[in-house]
LODO-359500 format. One record per atom (N, C-alpha, C): residue in three letters; x, y, z. Coordinates in pm, whole numbers, plus 50000, padded with zeros to 5 digits. Layout:
<sites>
ALAXYZ...
</sites>
This chain:
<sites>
UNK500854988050000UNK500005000050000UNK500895012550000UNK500615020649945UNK501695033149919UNK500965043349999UNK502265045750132UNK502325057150196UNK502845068750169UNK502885072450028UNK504005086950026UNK503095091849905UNK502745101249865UNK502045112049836UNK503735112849713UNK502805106849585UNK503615103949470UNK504175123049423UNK503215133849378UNK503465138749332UNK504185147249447UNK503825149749574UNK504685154149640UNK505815152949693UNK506145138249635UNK507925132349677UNK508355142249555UNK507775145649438UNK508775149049304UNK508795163249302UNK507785165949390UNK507425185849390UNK506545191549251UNK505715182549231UNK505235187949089UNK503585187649161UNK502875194149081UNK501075198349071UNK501175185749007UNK499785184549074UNK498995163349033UNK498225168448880UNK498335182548820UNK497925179648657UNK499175182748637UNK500525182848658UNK502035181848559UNK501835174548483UNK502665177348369UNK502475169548212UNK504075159448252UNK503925149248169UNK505245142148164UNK506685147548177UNK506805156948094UNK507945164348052UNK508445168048259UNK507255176448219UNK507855179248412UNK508185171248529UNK507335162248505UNK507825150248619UNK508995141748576UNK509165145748426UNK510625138648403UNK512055146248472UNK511785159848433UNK512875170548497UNK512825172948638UNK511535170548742UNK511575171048838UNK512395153148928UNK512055144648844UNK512625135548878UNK514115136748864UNK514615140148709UNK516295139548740UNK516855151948844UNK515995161848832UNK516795169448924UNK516785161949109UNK516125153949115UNK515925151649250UNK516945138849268UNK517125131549227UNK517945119049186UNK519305128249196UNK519635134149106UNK520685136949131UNK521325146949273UNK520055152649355UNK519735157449488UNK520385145949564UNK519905139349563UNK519805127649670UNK520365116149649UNK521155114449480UNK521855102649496UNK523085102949608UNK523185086449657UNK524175082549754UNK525605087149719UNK525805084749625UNK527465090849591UNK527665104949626UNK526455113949591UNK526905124049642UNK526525130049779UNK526115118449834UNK525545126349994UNK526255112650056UNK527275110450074UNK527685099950124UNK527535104650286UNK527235111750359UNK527635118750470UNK525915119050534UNK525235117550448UNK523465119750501UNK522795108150482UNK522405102450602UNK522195093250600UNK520405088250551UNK519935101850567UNK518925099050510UNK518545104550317UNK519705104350271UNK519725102750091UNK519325094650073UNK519565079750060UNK519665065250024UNK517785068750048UNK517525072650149UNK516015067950138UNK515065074450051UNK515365087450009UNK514645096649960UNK515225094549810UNK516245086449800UNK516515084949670UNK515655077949618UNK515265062149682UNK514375055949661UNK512725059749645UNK512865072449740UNK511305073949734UNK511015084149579UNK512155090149556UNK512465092549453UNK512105085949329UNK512475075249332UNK512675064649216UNK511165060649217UNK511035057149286UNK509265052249326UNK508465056049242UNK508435066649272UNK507475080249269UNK507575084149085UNK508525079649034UNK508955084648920UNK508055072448851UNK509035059548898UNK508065048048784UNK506595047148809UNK506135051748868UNK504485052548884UNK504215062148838UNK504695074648838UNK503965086648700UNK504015085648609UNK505315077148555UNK505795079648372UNK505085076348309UNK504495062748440UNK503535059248301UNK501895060748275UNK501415062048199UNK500365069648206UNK498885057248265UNK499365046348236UNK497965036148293UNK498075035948480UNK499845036848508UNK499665034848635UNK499425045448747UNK499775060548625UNK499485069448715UNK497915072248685UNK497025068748619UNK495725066848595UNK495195062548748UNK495875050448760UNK495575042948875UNK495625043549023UNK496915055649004UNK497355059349121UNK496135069449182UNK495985078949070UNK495005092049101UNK493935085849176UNK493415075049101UNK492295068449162UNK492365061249296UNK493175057049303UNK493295049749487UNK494015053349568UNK494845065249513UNK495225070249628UNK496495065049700UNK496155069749840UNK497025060149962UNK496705045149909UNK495875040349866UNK495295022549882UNK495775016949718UNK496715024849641UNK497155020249547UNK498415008649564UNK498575000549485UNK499394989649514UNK499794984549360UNK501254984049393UNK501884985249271UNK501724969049174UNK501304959249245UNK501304952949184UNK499474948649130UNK498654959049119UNK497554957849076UNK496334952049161UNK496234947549297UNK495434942549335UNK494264948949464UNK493544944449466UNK492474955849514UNK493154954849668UNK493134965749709UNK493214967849885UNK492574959249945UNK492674952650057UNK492734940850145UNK492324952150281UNK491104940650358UNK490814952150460UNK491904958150548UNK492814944750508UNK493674952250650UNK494444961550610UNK494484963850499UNK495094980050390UNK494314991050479UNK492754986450407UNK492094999950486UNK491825003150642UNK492244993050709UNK492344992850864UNK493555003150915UNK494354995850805UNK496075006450837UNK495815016650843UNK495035020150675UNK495425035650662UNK494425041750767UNK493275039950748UNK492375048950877UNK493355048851012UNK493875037851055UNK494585035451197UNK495535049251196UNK496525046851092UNK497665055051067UNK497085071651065UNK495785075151013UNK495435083050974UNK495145088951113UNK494405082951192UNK493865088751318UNK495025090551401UNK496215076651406UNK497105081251486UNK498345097051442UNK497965096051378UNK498415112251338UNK497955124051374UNK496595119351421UNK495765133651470UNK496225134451574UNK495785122551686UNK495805121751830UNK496985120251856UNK497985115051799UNK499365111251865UNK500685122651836UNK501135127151937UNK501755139651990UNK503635131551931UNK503505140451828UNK505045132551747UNK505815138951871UNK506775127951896UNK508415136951917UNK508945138151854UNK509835149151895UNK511085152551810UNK512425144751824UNK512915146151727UNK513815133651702UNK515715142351780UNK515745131751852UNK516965132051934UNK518145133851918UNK519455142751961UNK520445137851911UNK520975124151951UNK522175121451904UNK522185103351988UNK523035103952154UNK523155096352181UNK523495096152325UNK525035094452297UNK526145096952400UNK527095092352390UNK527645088452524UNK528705082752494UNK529675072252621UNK531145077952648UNK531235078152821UNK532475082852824UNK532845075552927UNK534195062852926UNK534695060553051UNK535665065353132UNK535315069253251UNK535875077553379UNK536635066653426UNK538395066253421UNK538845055653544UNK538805066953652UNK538775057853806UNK539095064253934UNK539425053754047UNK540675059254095UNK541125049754244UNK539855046554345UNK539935038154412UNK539575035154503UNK539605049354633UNK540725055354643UNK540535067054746UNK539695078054698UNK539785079354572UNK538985090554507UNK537705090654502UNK536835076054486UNK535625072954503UNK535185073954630UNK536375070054775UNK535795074754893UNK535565089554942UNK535835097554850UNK535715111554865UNK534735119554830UNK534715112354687UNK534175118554588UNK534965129954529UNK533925136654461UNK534265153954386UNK533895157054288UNK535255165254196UNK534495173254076UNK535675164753979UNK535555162253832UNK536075155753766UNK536265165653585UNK537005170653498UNK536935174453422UNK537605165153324UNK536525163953214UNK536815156253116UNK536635160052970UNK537415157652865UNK537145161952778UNK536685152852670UNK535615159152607UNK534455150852515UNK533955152652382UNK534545147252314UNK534335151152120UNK532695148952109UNK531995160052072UNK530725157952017UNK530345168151899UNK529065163451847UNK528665172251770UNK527675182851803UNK528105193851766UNK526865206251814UNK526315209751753UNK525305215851754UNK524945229251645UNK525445235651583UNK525105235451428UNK525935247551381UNK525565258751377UNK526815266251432UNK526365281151457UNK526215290851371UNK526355284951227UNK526055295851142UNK524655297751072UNK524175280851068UNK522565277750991UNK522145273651113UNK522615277651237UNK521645266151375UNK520875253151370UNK521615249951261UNK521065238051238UNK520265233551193UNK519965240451051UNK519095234350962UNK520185227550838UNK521185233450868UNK522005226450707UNK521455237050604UNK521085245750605UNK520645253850520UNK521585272050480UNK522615272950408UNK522835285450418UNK522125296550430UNK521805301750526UNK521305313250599UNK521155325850506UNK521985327750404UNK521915340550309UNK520885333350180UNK519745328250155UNK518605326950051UNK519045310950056UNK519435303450121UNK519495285750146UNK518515279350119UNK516995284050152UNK515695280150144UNK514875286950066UNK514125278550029UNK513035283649965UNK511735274049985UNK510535282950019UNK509145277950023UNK509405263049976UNK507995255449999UNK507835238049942UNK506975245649888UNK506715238749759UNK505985243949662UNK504855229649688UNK505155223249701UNK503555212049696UNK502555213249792UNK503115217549906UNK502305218850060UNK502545232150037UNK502945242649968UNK502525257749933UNK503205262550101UNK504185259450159UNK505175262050270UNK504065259550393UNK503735251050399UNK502545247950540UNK503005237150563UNK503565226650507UNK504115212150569UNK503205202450610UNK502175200650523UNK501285195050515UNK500665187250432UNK501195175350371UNK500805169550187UNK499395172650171UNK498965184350069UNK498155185850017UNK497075177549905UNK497515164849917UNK496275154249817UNK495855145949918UNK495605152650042UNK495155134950132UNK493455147650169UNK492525143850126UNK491405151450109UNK490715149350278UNK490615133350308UNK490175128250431UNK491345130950545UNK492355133350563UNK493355131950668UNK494415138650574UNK495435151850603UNK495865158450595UNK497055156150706UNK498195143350609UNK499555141950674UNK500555152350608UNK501975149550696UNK503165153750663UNK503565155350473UNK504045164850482UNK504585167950309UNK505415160450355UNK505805147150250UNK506785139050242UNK508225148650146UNK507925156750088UNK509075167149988UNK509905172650103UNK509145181450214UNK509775187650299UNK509695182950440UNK509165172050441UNK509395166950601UNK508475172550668UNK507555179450669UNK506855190650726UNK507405203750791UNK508505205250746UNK509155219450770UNK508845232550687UNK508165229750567UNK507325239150498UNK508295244750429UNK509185239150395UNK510855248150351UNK511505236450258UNK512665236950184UNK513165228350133UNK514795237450121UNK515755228250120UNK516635233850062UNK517665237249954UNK518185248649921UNK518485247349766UNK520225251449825UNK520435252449900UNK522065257649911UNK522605255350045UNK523305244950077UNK523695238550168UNK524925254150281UNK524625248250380UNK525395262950444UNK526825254850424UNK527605272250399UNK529155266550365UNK529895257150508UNK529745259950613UNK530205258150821UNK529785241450836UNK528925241750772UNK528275224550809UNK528245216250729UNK528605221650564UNK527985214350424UNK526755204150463UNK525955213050530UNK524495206150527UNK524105203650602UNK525065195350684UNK524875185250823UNK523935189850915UNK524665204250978UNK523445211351032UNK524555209251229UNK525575203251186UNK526045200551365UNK527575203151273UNK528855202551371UNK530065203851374UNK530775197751513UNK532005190551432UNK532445182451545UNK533085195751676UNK533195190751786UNK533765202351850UNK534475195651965UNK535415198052054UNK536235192652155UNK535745202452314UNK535135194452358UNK534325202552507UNK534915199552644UNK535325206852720UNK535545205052879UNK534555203752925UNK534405193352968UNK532645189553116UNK532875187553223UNK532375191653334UNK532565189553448UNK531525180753542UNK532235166753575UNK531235154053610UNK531315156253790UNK530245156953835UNK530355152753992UNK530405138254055UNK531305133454109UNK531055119054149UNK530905117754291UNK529955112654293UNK529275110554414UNK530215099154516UNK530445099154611UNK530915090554685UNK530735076454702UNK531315065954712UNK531255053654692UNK530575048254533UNK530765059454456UNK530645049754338UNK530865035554276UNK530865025554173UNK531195016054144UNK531205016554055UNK532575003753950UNK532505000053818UNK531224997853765UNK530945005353652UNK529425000953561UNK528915011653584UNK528375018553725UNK527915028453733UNK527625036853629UNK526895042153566UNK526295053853486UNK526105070653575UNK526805082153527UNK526305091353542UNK525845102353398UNK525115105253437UNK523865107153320UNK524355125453297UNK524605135153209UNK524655147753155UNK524325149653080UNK522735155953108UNK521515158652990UNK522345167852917UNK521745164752820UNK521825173452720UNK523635172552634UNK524115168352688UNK525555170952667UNK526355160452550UNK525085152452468UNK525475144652360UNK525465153752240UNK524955142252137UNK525445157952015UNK523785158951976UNK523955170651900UNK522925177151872UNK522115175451795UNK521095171751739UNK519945167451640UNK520335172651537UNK520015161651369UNK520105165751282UNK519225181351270UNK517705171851296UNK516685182351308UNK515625179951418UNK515315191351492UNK514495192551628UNK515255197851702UNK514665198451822UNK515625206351934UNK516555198652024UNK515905189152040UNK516325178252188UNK518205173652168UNK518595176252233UNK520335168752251UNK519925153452332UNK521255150352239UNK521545139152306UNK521935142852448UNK522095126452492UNK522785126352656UNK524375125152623UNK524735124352775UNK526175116752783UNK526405112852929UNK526385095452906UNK526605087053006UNK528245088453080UNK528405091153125UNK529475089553218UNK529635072653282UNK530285063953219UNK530555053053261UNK531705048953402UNK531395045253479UNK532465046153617UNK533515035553581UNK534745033653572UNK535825025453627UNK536775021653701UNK536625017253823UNK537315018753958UNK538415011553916UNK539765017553930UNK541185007053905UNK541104994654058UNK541654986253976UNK542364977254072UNK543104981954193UNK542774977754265UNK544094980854470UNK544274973054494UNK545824975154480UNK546854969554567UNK546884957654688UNK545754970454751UNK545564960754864UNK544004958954944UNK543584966654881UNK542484968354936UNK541154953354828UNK540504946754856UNK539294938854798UNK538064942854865UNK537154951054736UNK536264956454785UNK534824947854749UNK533814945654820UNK532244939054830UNK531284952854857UNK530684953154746UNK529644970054804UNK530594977254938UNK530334979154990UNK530634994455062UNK531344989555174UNK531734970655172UNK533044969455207UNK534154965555205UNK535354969655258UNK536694963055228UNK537844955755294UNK538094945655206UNK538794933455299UNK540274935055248UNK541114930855342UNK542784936255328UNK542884919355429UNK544114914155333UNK544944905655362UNK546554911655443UNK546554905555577UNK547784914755635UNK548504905955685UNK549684902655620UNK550924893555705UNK551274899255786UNK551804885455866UNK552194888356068UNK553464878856018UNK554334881056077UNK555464873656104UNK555214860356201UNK555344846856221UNK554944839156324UNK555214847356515UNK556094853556506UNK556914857456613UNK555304872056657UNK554674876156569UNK553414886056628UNK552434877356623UNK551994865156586UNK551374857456621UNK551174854356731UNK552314848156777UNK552654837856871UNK552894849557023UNK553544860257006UNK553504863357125UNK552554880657121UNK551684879057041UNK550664891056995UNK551574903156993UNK551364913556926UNK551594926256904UNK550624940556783UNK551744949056829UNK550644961956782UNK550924957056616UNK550274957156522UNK550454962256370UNK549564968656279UNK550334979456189UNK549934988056158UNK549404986355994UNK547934985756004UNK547244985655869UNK546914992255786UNK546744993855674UNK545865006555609UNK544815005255625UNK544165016055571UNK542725021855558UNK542165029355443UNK541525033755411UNK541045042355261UNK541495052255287UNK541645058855398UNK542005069055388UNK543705072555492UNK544035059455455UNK545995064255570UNK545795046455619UNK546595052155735UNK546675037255831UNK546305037755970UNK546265030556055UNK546085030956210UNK546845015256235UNK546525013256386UNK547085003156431UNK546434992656455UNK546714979956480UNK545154970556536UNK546874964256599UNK545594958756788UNK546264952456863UNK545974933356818UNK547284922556792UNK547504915856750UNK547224903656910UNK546534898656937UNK546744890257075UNK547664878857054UNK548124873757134UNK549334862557166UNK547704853757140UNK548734841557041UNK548264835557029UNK547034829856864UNK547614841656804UNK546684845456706UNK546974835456563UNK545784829156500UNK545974823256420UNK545724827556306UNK546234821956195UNK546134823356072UNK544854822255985UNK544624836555975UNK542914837555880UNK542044844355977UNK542354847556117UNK541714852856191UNK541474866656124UNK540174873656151UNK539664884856115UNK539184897356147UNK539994907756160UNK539204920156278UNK538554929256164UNK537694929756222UNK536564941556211UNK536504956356234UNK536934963456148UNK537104979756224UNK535804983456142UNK534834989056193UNK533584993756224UNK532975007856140UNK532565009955973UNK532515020955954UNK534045028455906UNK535175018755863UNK536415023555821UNK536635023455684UNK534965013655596UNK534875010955450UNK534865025655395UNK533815021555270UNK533325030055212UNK532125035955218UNK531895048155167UNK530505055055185UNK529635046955108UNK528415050255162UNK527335039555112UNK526725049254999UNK526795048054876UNK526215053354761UNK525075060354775UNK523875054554857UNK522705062754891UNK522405066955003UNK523925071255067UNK523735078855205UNK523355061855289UNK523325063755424UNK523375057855568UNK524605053455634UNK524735049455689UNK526515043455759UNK527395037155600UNK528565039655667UNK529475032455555UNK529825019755612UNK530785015655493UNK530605004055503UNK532064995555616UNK532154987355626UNK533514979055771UNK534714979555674UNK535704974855739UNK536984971855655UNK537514956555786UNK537664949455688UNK537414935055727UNK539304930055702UNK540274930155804UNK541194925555773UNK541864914355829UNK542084903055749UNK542764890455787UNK543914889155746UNK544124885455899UNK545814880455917UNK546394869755868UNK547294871755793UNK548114852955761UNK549624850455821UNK549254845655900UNK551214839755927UNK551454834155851UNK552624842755776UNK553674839955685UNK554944831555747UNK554534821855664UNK556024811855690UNK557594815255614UNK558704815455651UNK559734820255593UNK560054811355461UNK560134816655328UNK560194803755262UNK561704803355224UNK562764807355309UNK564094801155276UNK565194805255444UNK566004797855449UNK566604801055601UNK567564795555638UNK568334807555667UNK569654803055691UNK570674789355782UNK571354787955789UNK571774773655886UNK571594781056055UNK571974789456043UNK571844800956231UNK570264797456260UNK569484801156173UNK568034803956174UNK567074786456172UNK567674778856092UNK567284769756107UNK567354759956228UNK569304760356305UNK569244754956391UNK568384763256534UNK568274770456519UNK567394784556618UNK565884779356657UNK565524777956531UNK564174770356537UNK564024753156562UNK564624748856540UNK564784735856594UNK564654732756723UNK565864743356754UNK565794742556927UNK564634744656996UNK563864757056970UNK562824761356990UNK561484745856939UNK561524741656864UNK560194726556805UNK560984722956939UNK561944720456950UNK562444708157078UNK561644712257221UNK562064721757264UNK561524734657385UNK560234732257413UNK559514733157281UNK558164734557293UNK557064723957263UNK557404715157159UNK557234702857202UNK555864701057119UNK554614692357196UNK553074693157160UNK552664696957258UNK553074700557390UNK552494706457462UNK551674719457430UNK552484727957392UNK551654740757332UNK550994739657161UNK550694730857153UNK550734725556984UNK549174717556986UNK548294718057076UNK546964712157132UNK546344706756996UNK546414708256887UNK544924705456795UNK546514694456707UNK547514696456679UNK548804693456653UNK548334675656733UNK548634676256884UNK548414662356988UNK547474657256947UNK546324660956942UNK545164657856878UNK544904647156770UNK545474656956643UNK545804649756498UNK546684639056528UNK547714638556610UNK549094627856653UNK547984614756723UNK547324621856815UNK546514608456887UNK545854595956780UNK544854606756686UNK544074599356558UNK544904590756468UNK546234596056475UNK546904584456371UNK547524575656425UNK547674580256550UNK547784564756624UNK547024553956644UNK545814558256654UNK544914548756696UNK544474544456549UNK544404547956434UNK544434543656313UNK545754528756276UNK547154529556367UNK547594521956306UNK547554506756387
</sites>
């Protein structure tokens, strides 16, 4: 079923004689062929509607045919099917009642790396962001500003296809802008935007996370045509630490003890997100044990307490040692025996009684 308003894709009056719809056709073809609009993405389509529009006038039985049915004409000869005429009334009404938007610029993506201390802070972040804007010389019509435009002659500059008698849609010639253009502005060659290099300034909220999205309306690029800008997502990427392993809003730190702060407890000094402090080590302390400092994590993204910092101890065994050091410790296994070695006697008992 043909949705496009034949004589108004070509810009000619529905009594034009041949001759004219022949010259209105090559001049438009050569408007809108792809080779020469390699850059507009909507040529390719209007070329076609172009082409369309042409083999259904030239000839005189089918544009006979066309006059007569209208929207419900169908190129391959066969009568409209209800659900033809369901469409078009549907389509027709939803045009009255339905509140078009305007068409968007596109969104764009920017990834932010940031440390681990920087996210516990937060702040202000400046980044710089290639987009497209408005052009400031045609504001963005693509149209040179000194006589660029001229009236639509089919919709008589109202933007309105003038052959739909029952329902009164969009001029398919001019988009419904009531204008057409004949002279591309020199700043944009047409486009209607220009690339440009922008400083933005992102706020990051405290305890952010990898993936995170922060959202800056408006700050994508700018519509071919309409008003609305794109966005620009601010994507979060927290680097890797050192030492820190973070779970939501808290963080776990692996901290070697020498056997010798184990065994007879002492002070040692840990980090934190923000520096270090001390944690007291008790005599006696085993390997994997875990202290809890209370509110030393990270901020909780939507505000309430932050989060613990969870650090376990490993006694580190020496993995090489001298003959002084070796006989040192020997003496010491001798000294001490299984007496102080309880879960050690234990395991010794079970394999005895196993043999």
């Amino acid at each position: 079923m043909a949705r496009r308003d034949y004589y108004a894709v070509l810009g000619v009056r529905r009594n034009a004689e041949a001759e004219e719809i022949k010259k209105a056709y090559r001049a438009l073809a050569r408007q809108f062929h792809p080779d020469r609009n390699q850059e507009d993405e909507d040529a390719e389509r209007r070329f076609r509607e172009v082409k369309e529009a042409y083999e259904t006038l030239r000839d005189p039985v089918e544009r006979d045919r066309y006059d007569r049915m209208g929207p419900l004409y169908r190129a391959d000869g066969r009568p409209p099917t209800p659900e033809d005429l369901s469409e078009m009334v549907g389509e027709a009404l939803g045009s009255i009642f339905r509140k078009k938007s305007p068409e968007s610029g596109e969104d764009l993506r920017y990834t932010l790396r940031l440390s681990l201390e920087y996210i516990a802070k937060g702040g202000t972040q400046m980044i710089e962001v290639r987009r497209q804007t408005r052009c400031g010389r045609c504001q963005g019509s693509g149209a040179d500003p000194e006589g660029g435009t001229k009236a639509c002659e089919p919709c008589l500059g109202s933007g309105k296809s003038p052959s739909r008698r029952l329902f009164r849609s969009t001029c398919p010639h001019c988009d419904g802008r009531g204008s057409i253009t004949i002279k591309k502005c020199t700043a944009c060659t047409g486009v209607g935007r220009n690339d440009q290099t922008e400083s933005l300034k992102v706020t990051i909220p405290k305890g952010v996370a990898t993936g995170q999205k922060l959202k800056l309306s408006g700050k994508g690029n700018a519509p071919r045509t309409g008003e609305a800008m794109g966005d620009l997502y601010v994507i979060i990427s927290v680097d890797e630490h050192p030492l820190f392993q973070r779970r939501a809003a808290d963080l776990f730190v692996e901290v070697p003890i020498t056997f010798t702060q184990a065994a007879l407890g002492a002070d040692v000094e840990v980090p934190t997100i923000d520096g270090c402090t001390t944690i007291r080590v008790p005599a006696g302390t085993e390997s994997g044990k875990v202290f809890r400092l209370a509110g030393r994590g990270l901020p909780a993204l939507k505000g309430g307490r932050k989060g613990d910092l969870h650090l376990r101890v490993d006694v580190e065994v020496p993995s090489s040692l001298n003959q002084e050091a070796k006989e040192t410790i020997a003496a010491f296994d001798a000294a001490v025996g299984l007496d102080y070695h309880p879960r050690r006697r234990e395991f010794s008992e079970h394999l005895r009684n196993r043999k």
